[in-house]
C-alpha positions as CSV (number, residue, x, y, z in Angstrom):
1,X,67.1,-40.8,142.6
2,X,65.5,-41.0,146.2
3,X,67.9,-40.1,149.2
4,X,67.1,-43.5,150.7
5,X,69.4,-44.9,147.6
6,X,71.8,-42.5,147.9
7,X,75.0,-44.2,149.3
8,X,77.3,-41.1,150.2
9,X,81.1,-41.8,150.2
10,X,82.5,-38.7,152.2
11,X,85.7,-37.5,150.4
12,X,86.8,-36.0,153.7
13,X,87.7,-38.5,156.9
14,X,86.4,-35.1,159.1
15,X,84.7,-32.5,157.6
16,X,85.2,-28.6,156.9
17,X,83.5,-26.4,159.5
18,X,82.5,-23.0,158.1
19,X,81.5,-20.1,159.6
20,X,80.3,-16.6,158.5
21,X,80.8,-13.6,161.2
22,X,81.0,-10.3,161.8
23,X,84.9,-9.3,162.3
24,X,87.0,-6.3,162.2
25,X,86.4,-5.8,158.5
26,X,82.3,-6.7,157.9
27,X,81.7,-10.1,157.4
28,X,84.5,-13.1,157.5
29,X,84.1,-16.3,156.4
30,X,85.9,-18.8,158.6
31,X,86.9,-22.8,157.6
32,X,88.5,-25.1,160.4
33,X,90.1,-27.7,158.5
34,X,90.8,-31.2,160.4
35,X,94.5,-31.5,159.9
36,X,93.6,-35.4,159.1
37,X,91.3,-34.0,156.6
38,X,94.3,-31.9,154.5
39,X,96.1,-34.3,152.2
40,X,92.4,-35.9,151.7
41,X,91.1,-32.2,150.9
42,X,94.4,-31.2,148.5
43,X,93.2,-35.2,146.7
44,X,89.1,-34.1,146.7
45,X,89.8,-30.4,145.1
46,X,92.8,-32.1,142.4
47,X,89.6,-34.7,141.3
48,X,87.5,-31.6,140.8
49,X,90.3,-30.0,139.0
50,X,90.5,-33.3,136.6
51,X,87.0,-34.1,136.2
52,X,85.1,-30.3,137.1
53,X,86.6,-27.5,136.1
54,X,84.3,-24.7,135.1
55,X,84.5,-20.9,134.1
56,X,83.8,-18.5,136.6
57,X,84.8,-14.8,137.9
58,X,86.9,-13.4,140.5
59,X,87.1,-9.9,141.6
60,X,91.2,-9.2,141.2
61,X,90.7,-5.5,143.7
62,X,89.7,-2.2,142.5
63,X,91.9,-1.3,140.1
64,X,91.9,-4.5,138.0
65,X,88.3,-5.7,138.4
66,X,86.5,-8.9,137.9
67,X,88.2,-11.0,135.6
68,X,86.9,-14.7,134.0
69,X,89.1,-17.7,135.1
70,X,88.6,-21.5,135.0
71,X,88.3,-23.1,138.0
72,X,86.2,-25.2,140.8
73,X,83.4,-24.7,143.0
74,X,82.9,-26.0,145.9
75,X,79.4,-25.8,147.8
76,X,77.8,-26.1,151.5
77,X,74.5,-25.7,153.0
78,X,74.5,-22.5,155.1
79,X,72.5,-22.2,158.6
80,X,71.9,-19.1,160.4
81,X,72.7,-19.4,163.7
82,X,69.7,-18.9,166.5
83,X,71.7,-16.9,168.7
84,X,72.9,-14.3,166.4
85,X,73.3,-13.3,163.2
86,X,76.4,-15.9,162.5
87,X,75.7,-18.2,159.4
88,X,78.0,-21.8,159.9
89,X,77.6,-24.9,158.1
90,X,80.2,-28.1,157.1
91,X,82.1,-29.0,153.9
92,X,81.8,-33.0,153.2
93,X,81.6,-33.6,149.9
94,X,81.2,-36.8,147.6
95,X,84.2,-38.7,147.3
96,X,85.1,-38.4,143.0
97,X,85.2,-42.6,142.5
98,X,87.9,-43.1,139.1
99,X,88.6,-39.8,138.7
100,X,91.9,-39.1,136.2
101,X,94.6,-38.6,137.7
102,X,97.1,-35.3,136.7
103,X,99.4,-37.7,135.1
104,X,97.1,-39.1,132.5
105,X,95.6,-36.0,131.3
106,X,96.4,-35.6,127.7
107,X,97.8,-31.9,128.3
């Protein structure tokens, strides 16, 4: 499909901004969440949850490692920044049309 026929259907009113620095600890990601974006966002992630869900790994600390868990992902395109070595981007994504909701999943 060409991008010209793409008709994109933001599933946020105002979009995530993210941001990558250098902090007290190393690096820290940042997200400034619109508060008119919130019950929008909770909707958007609950869709991904019903129509999404995926395996993937998360690191539970030292002493109880990286474990395997279902669960969503959620990308962004990252931009370095020209005046430093900050990386920032936004969070839109595509609204999920007739997505299920929790209610008539059969579990």
């Amino acid at each position: 499909m060409s991008n010209s026929n793409f008709d994109f259907n933001p599933a946020l009113p105002k979009p995530i901004a993210f941001k990558i620095q250098e902090g007290q600890y190393g690096n820290q990601l940042r997200l400034f969440i619109p508060t008119e974006s919130l019950t929008h966002l909770y909707e958007h992630m609950q869709n991904l949850v019903n129509t999404k869900s995926t395996s993937g790994k998360v690191f539970l600390g030292k002493d109880k490692g990286t474990v395997e868990t279902d669960g969503i992902y959620i990308n962004a395109k990252a931009l370095k920044s020209e005046f430093g070595d900050d990386i920032y981007g936004q969070i839109n994504p595509q609204k999920i049309e007739n997505a299920p909701s929790s209610n008539e999943l059969p579990f």
